[in-house]
ROFI-64512 format. One record per residue (C-alpha): residue number from 1; residue in one letter; x, y, z. Coordinates in steps of 0.1 Angstrom, whole numbers. Example, Ala and Ser with C-alpha at 12.3 -4.5 7.8 and 13.67 -1.06 7.14 Angstrom:
- dolum|kolkol|X|Y|Z
- 1|A|123|-45|78
- 2|S|137|-11|71
END
This chain:
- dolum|kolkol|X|Y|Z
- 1|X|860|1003|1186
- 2|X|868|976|1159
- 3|X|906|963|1163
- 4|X|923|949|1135
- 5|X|953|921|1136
- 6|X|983|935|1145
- 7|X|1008|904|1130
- 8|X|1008|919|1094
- 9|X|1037|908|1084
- 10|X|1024|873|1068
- 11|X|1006|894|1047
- 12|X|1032|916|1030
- 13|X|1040|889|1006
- 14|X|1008|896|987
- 15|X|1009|937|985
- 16|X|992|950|963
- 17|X|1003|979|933
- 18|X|1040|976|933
- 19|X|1053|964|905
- 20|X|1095|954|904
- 21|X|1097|972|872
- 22|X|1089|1006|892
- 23|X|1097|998|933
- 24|X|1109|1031|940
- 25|X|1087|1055|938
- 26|X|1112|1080|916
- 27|X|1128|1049|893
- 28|X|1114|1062|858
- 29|X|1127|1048|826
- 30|X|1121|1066|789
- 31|X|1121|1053|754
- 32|X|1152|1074|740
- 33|X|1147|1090|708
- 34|X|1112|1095|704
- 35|X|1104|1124|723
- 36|X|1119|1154|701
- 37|X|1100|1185|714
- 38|X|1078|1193|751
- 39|X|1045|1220|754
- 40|X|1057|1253|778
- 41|X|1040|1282|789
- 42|X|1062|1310|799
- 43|X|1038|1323|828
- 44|X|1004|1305|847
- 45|X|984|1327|817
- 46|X|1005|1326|789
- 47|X|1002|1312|754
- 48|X|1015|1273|746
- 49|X|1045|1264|727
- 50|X|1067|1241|718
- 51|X|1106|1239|734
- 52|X|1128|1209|717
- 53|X|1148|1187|742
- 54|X|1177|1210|741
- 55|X|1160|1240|750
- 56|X|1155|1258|717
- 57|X|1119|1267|712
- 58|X|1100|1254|682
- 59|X|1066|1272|678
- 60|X|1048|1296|702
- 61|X|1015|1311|702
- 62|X|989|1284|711
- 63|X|958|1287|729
- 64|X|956|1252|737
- 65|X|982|1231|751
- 66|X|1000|1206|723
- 67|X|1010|1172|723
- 68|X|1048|1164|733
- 69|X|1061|1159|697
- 70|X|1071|1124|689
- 71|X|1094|1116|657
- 72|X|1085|1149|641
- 73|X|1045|1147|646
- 74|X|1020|1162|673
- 75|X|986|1172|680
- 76|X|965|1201|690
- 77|X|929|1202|697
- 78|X|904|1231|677
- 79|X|886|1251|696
- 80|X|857|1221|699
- 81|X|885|1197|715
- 82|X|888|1181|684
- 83|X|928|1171|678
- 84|X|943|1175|650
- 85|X|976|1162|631
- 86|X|1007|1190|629
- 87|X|1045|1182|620
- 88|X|1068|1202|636
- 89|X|1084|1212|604
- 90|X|1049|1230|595
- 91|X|1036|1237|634
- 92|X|1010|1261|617
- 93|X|994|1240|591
- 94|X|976|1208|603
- 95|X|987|1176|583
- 96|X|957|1163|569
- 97|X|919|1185|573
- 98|X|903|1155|594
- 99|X|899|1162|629
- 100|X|896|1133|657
- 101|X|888|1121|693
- 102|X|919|1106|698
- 103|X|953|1107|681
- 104|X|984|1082|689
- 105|X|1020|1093|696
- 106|X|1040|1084|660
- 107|X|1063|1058|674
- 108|X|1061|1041|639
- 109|X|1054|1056|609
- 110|X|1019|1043|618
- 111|X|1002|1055|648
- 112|X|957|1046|661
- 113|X|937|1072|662
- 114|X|901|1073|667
- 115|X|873|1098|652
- 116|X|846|1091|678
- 117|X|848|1078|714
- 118|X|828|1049|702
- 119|X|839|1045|666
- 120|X|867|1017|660
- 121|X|904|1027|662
- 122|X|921|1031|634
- 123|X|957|1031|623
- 124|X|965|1062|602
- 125|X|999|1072|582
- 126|X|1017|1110|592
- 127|X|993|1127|565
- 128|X|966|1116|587
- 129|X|953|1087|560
- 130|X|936|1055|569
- 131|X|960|1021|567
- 132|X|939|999|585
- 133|X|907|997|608
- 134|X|899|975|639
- 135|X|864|974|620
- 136|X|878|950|597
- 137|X|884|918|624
- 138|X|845|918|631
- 139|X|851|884|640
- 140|X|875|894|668
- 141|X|855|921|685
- 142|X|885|943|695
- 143|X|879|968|722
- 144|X|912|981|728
- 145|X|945|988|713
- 146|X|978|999|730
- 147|X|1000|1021|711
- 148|X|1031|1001|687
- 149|X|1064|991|705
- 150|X|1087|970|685
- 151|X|1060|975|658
- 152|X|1034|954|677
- 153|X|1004|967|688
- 154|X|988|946|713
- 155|X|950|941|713
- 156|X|920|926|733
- 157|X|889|915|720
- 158|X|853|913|741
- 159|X|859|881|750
- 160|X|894|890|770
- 161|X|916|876|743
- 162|X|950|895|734
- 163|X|973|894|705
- 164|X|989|914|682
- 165|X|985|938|648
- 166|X|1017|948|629
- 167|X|1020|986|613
- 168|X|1000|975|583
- 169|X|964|964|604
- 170|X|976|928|598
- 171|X|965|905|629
- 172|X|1005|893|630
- 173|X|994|871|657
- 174|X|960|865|668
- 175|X|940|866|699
- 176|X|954|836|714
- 177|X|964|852|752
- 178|X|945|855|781
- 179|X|972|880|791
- 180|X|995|895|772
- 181|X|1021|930|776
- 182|X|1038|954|751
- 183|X|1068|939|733
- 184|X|1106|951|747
- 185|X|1137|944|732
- 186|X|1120|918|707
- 187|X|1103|898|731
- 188|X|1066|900|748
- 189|X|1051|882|786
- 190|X|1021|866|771
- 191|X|1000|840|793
- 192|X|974|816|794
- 193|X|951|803|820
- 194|X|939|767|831
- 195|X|909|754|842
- 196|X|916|768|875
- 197|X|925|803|868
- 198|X|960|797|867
- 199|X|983|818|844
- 200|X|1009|796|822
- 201|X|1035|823|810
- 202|X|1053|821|778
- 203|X|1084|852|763
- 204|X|1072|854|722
- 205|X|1093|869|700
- 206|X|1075|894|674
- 207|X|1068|868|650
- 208|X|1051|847|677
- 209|X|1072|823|682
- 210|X|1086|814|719
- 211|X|1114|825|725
- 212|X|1115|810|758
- 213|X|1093|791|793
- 214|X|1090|813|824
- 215|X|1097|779|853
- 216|X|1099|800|882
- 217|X|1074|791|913
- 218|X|1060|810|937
- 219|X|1076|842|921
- 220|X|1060|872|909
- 221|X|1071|888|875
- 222|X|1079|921|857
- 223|X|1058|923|824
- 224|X|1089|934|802
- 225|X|1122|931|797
- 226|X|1151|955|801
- 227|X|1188|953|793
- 228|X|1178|914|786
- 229|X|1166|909|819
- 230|X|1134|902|835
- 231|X|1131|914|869
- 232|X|1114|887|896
- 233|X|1109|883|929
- 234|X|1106|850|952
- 235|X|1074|853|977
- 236|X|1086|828|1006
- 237|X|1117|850|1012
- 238|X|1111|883|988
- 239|X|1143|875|970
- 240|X|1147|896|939
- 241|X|1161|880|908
- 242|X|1166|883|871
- 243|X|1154|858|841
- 244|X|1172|862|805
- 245|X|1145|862|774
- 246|X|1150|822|776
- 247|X|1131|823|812
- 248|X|1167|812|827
- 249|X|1177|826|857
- 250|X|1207|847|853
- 251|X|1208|872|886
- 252|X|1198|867|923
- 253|X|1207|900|944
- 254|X|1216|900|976
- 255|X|1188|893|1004
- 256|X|1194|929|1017
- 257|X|1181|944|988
- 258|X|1143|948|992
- 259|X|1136|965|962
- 260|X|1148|970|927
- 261|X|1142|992|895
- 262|X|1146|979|861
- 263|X|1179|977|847
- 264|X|1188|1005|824
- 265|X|1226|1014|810
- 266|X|1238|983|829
- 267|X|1225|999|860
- 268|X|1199|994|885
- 269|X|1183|1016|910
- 270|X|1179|997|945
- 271|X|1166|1000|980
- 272|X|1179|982|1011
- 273|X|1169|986|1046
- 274|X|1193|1019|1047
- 275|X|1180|1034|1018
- 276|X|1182|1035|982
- 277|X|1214|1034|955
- 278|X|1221|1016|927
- 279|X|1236|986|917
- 280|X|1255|970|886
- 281|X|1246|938|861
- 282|X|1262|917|890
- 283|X|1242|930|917
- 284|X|1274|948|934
- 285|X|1270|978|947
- 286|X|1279|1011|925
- 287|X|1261|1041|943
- 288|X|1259|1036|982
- 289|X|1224|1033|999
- 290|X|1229|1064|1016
- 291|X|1197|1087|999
- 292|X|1161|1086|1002
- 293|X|1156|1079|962
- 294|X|1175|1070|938
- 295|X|1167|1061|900
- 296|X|1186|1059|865
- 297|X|1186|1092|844
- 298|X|1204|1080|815
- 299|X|1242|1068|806
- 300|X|1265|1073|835
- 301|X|1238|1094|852
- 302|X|1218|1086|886
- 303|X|1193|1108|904
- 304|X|1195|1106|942
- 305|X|1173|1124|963
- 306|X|1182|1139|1002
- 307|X|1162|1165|1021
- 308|X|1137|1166|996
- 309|X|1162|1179|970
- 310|X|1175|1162|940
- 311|X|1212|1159|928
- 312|X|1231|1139|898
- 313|X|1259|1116|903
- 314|X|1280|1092|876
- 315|X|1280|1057|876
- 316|X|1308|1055|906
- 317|X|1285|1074|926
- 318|X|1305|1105|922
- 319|X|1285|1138|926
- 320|X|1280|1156|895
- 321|X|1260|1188|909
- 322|X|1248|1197|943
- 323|X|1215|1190|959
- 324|X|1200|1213|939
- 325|X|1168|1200|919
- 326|X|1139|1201|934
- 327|X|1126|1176|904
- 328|X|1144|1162|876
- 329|X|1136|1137|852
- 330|X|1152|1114|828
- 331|X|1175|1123|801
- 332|X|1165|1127|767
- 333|X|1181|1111|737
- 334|X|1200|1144|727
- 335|X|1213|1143|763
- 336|X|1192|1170|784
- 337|X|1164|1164|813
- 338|X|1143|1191|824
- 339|X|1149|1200|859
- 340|X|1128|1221|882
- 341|X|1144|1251|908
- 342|X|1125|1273|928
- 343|X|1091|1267|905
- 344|X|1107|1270|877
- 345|X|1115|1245|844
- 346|X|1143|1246|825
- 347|X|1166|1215|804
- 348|X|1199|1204|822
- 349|X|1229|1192|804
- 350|X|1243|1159|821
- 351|X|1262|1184|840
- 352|X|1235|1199|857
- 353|X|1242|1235|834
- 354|X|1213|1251|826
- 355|X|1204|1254|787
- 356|X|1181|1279|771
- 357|X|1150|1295|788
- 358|X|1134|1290|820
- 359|X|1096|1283|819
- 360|X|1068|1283|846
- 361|X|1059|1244|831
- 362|X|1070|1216|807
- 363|X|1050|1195|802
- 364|X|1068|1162|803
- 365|X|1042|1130|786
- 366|X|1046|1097|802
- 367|X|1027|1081|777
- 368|X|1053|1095|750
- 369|X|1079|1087|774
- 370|X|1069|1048|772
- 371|X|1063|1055|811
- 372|X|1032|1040|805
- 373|X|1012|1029|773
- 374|X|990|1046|753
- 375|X|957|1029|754
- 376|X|927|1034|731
- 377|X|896|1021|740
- 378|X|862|1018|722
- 379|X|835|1042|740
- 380|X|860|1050|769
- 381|X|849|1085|781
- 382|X|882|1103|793
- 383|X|916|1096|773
- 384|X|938|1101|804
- 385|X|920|1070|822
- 386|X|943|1039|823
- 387|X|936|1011|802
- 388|X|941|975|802
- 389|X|959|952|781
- 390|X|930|928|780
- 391|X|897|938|802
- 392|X|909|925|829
- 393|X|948|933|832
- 394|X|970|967|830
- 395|X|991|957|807
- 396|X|1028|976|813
- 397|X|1011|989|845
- 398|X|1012|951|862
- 399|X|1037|925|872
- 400|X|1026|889|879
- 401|X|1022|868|911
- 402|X|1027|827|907
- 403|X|999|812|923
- 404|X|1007|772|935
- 405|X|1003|739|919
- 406|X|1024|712|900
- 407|X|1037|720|872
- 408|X|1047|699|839
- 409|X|1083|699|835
- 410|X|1080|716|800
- 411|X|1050|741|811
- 412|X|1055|775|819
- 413|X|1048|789|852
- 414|X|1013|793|863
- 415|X|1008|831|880
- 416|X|984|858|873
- 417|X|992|893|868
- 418|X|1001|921|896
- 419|X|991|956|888
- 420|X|1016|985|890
- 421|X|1005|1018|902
- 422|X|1019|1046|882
- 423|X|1030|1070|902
- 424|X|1016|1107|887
- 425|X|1025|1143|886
- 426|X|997|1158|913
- 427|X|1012|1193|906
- 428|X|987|1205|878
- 429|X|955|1188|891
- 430|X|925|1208|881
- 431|X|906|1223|912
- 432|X|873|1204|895
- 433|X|894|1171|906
- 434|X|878|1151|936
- 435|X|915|1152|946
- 436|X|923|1185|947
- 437|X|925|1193|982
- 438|X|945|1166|990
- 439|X|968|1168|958
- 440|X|978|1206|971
- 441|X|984|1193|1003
- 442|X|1008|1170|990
- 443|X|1031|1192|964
- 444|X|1028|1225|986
- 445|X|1059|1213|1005
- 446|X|1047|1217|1040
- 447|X|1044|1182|1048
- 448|X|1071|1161|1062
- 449|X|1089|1138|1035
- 450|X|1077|1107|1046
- 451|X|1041|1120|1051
- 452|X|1039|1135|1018
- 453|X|1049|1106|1002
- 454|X|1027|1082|1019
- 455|X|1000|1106|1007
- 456|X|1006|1105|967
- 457|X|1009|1071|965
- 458|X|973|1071|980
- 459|X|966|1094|956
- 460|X|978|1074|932
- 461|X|960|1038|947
- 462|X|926|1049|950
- 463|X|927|1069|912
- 464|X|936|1034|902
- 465|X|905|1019|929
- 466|X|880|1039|905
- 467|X|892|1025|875
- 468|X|901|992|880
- 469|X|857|988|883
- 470|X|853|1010|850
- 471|X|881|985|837
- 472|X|865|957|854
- 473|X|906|949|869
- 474|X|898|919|894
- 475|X|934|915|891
- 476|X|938|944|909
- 477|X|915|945|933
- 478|X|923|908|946
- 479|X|962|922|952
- 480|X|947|954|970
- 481|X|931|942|1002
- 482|X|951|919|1027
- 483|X|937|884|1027
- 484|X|919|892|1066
- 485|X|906|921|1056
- 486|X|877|933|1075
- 487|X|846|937|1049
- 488|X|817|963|1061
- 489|X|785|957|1042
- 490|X|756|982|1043
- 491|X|766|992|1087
- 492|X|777|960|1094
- 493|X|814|951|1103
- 494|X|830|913|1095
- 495|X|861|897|1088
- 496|X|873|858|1069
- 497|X|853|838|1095
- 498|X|882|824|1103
- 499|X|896|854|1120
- 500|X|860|866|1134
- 501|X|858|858|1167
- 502|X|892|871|1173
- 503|X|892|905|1159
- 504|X|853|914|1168
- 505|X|829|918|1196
- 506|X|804|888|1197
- 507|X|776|915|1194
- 508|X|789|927|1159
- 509|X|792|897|1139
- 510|X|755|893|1136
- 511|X|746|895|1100
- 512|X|764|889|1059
- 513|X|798|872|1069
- 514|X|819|880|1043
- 515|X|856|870|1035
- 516|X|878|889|1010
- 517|X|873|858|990
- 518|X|839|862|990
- 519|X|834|901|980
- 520|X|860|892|954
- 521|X|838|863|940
- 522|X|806|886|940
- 523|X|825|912|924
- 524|X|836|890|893
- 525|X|801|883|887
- 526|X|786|917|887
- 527|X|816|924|856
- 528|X|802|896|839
- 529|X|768|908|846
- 530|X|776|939|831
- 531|X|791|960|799
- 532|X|796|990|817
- 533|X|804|1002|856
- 534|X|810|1042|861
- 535|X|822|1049|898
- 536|X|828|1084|905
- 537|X|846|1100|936
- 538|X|842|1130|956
- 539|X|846|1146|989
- 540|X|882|1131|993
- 541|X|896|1132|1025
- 542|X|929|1113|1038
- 543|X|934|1115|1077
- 544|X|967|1099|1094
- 545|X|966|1085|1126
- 546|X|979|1110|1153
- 547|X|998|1083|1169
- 548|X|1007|1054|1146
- 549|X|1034|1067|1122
- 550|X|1022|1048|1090
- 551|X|986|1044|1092
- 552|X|960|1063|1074
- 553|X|924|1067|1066
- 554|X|909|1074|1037
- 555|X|873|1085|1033
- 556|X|854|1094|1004
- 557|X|815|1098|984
- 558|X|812|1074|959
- 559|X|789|1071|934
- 560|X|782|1033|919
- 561|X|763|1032|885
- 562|X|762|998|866
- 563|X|739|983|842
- 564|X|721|967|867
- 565|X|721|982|894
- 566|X|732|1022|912
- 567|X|741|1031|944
- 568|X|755|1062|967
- 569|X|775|1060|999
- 570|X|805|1063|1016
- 571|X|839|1044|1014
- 572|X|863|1040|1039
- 573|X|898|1023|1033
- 574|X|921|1018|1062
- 575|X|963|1021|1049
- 576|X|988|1002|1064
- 577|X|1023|1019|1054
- 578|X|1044|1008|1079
- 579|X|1063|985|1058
- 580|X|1064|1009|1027
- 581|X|1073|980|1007
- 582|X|1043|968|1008
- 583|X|1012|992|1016
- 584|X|977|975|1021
- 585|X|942|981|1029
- 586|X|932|960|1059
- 587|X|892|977|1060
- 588|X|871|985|1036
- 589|X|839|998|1048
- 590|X|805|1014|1030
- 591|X|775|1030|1039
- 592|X|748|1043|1022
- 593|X|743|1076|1017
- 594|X|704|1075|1026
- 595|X|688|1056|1054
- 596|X|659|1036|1049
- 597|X|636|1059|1060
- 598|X|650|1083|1032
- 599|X|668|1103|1055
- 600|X|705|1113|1050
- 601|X|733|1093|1072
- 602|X|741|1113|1104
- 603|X|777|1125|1099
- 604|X|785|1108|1131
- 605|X|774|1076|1123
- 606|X|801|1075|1093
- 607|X|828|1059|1094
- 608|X|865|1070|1099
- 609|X|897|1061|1116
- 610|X|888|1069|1149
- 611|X|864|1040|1147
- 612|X|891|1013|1147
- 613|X|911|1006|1175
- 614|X|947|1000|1159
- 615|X|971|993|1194
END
């Protein structure tokens, strides 16, 4: 049995995947005013249509499931997958005869597109004509493109440079960044490193200009700014705070507050050692935190969530409607959220009243939502894998973690960036999915609260685990794993040699000693060593320990492919979620699928929870 350090604690500081814009797991935010119209079906084998935010239905009769419909434009793939352009005015007629890979939501009057998986993105007009082409910056080598907000479309080239095109193709300011996030309210996180890997971070305005220094130290950052605030929060006492878009300090909320959504109508959704509620622009309390979630749903609106059951409440923290939801999301710009009772869909009033049909799904997009970007990627195989900002970074889907050292007095903050995971809808997963199994586990309500919980935000991790190699997101995977993390290599167990002799038998620190530090270092240069890494899961298992309330194991089959080099084996990750602030891994273990003699790996001789002594 392999025990692993029991004072955690040091280590939360450094948790990996939760970003301050998105703490509690049911905080969402939209983009109001885009989204105009969301896909239904009526039944599991109906026809698609289209339902507009206030419950009037648009179009029916689809085979295939459409786009949500953004400013007056969707899409709809032919019967070869191919999309193609519609306006809701004509939802019959496609826009223009050209068909393509990938089509962007119109946020602008310009929106990418790409006609190939490997061809270069393209910015096309609402008749589906060309404007511009990332073809045309040859000398910039841009790989990827997130969709326009605030008319800026931020970029990365090969080399891991960002900037930024405007709606007309026009490099409005070049690739200057090392990291760099979507524009907000005028004003972009952009940042760039030092000789030592440190991150210096700037606020630009969308002329590229700074608009103002981030001087905070040992801090880790949102990536964008909401209501005029930047949300931060101090490691050495896990202080939350906000900066204005000069980088000043303008907020520190009370040390009881542990968590903290972005602000959103003045208000901001909050968790404290009680529970979660909200809290104003002065960091006073407006909804008690009395409930299990809580978020913003729009002007004078909060979700909470009890018992696994959803209600609305104003800004006093008044109850609107009973505990009645057992979903609901944000409101729309015309002032209705779809809300989900007994299976079924249907759009709320800010009351809670039901409006128009019922439907057995609405399809709510989080990429038309602004929930997260829209990223197009040159030769990227699936469309619905999260992309980076830069290769490196998830831009939107990241925060930023100040790393030490002295700073000039006019310099920016040096940090790096913090990865976010999103936290996804497991409800429609195909049965294909390596997660599956576990998925159905998780929405079929049969699970405790807590449990469940624990288990889609592992869902959601290790999704992100197999793409942050595809994506090459050392960012990531450095946040991930707790700095003593034990490291298996091949069948052999070790940990930092510092901690070695503590944590192991003598007999089983006999060969490859490697740190955290170390597997990270290797892994940076096997992305520089190659263009492209494909890691595929299956055979997805997660197993909670029957007497540690917290602690789970996850064990899978991965599949490693690289330019270099393949291999096939098994992963085991060990989850810490006892403070749910700040989950962890504390083992990572693989094994090869074949022995050297050729021969399979005896089942028994995998790893799994039971191997580790945890008391």
């Amino acid at each position: 049995m392999i025990p692993i350090p029991q004072n955690l604690s040091i280590l939360r500081a450094l948790a990996a995947g939760l970003c301050l814009a998105c703490l509690l797991a049911a905080c969402r935010r939209t983009d109001g005013g885009t989204v105009e119209a969301l896909p239904f079906r009526q039944g599991s084998d109906s026809l698609w249509g289209l339902a507009a935010t206030d419950g009037t239905v648009l179009a029916q009769g689809f085979a295939r499931r459409p786009s949500a419909v953004v400013r007056g434009m969707f899409t709809l793939p032919d019967a070869e997958g191919r999309l193609q352009l519609f306006s809701a005015d004509r939802p019959t007629s496609p826009a223009t005869p050209r068909t393509f890979f990938r089509i962007g939501h119109f946020f602008d009057d310009t929106a990418p597109a790409q006609e190939t998986p490997d061809g270069p993105i393209v910015l096309i007009d609402k008749q589906g004509r060309d404007i511009a082409s990332t073809a045309q910056y040859p000398q910039y080598d841009i790989v990827r493109l997130h969709n326009f907000s605030n008319g800026r479309a931020l970029f990365a080239t090969g080399e891991g440079k960002c900037g930024y095109l405007n709606t007309e193709g026009k490099a409005i300011i070049p690739p200057l960044y090392d990291v760099a996030y979507d524009f907000s309210e005028g004003v972009a996180l952009v940042g760039m490193n030092n000789s030592r890997g440190e991150t210096a971070f700037q606020l630009i305005g969308t002329d590229g200009q700074t608009a103002g220094n981030v001087r905070l130290s040992d801090c880790l950052l949102d990536t964008r700014l909401a209501d005029d605030r930047l949300l931060f929060k101090e490691l050495h006492n896990g202080h939350l705070g906000c900066i204005d878009r000069r980088g000043d300090a303008v907020l520190y909320l009370p040390g009881t507050i542990r968590q903290a959504s972005r602000f959103r109508h003045g208000v901001a959704a909050v968790r404290t050692a009680k529970g979660a509620g909200c809290i104003d622009r002065q960091g006073q309390m407006l909804v008690p935190d009395l409930y299990r979630k809580a978020f913003v749903a729009g002007d004078d609106r909060i979700a909470v969530r009890q018992d696994g059951r959803w209600a609305l409440l104003d800004a006093t923290g008044t109850a609107v409607t009973a505990f009645c939801f057992d979903s609901i999301g944000c409101f729309y710009a015309d002032g209705h959220a779809v809300a989900c009772s007994q299976g079924r869909y249907r759009f709320v009033d800010r009351d809670g009243n039901a409006v128009g049909s019922d439907f057995a799904c609405l399809a709510e997009d989080s990429t038309a939502q602004r929930l997260r970007p829209q990223v197009f990627t040159i030769a990227q195989e699936h469309d619905d894998t999260p992309a980076p900002s830069a290769p490196t970074n998830h831009a939107d889907n990241e925060e930023s973690a100040a790393t030490s050292g002295k700073e000039p007095d006019n310099a920016p903050q040096k940090s790096r960036p913090r990865t976010r995971i999103e936290d996804q809808d497991w409800r429609n997963v195909a049965r294909r999915h390596p997660f599956y199994q576990e998925a159905a586990k998780v929405v079929s309500g049969k699970l405790e609260e807590q449990d469940a919980d624990n288990r889609r935000m592992i869902l959601n991790y290790v999704e992100h685990l197999r793409t942050s190699y595809t994506t090459k997101d050392i960012d990531f995977l450095e946040q991930l794993f707790s700095e003593n993390a034990l490291i298996v290599v091949g069948t052999v167990v070790h940990t930092a040699p510092r901690q070695a002799s503590g944590y192991l038998p003598p007999a089983q620190v006999v060969y490859n000693v490697k740190s955290k530090r170390q597997y990270l270092d290797r892994l940076k240069e096997v992305f520089k060593a190659n263009r492209d890494i494909d890691v595929r899961f299956s055979n997805f298992h997660i197993m909670r320990h029957p007497t540690l309330p917290g602690i789970y194991g996850v064990s899978l089959r991965q599949e490693y492919h690289s330019d270099l080099y393949s291999d096939d084996g098994y992963l085991f990750l060990l989850w810490d979620f006892r403070d749910e602030t700040a989950p962890q891994i504390h083992v990572r273990t693989w094994q090869p699928r074949m022995k050297p003699d050729h021969t399979p790996l005896p089942e028994s001789e995998i790893f799994n929870i039971r191997n580790f002594n945890l008391q």
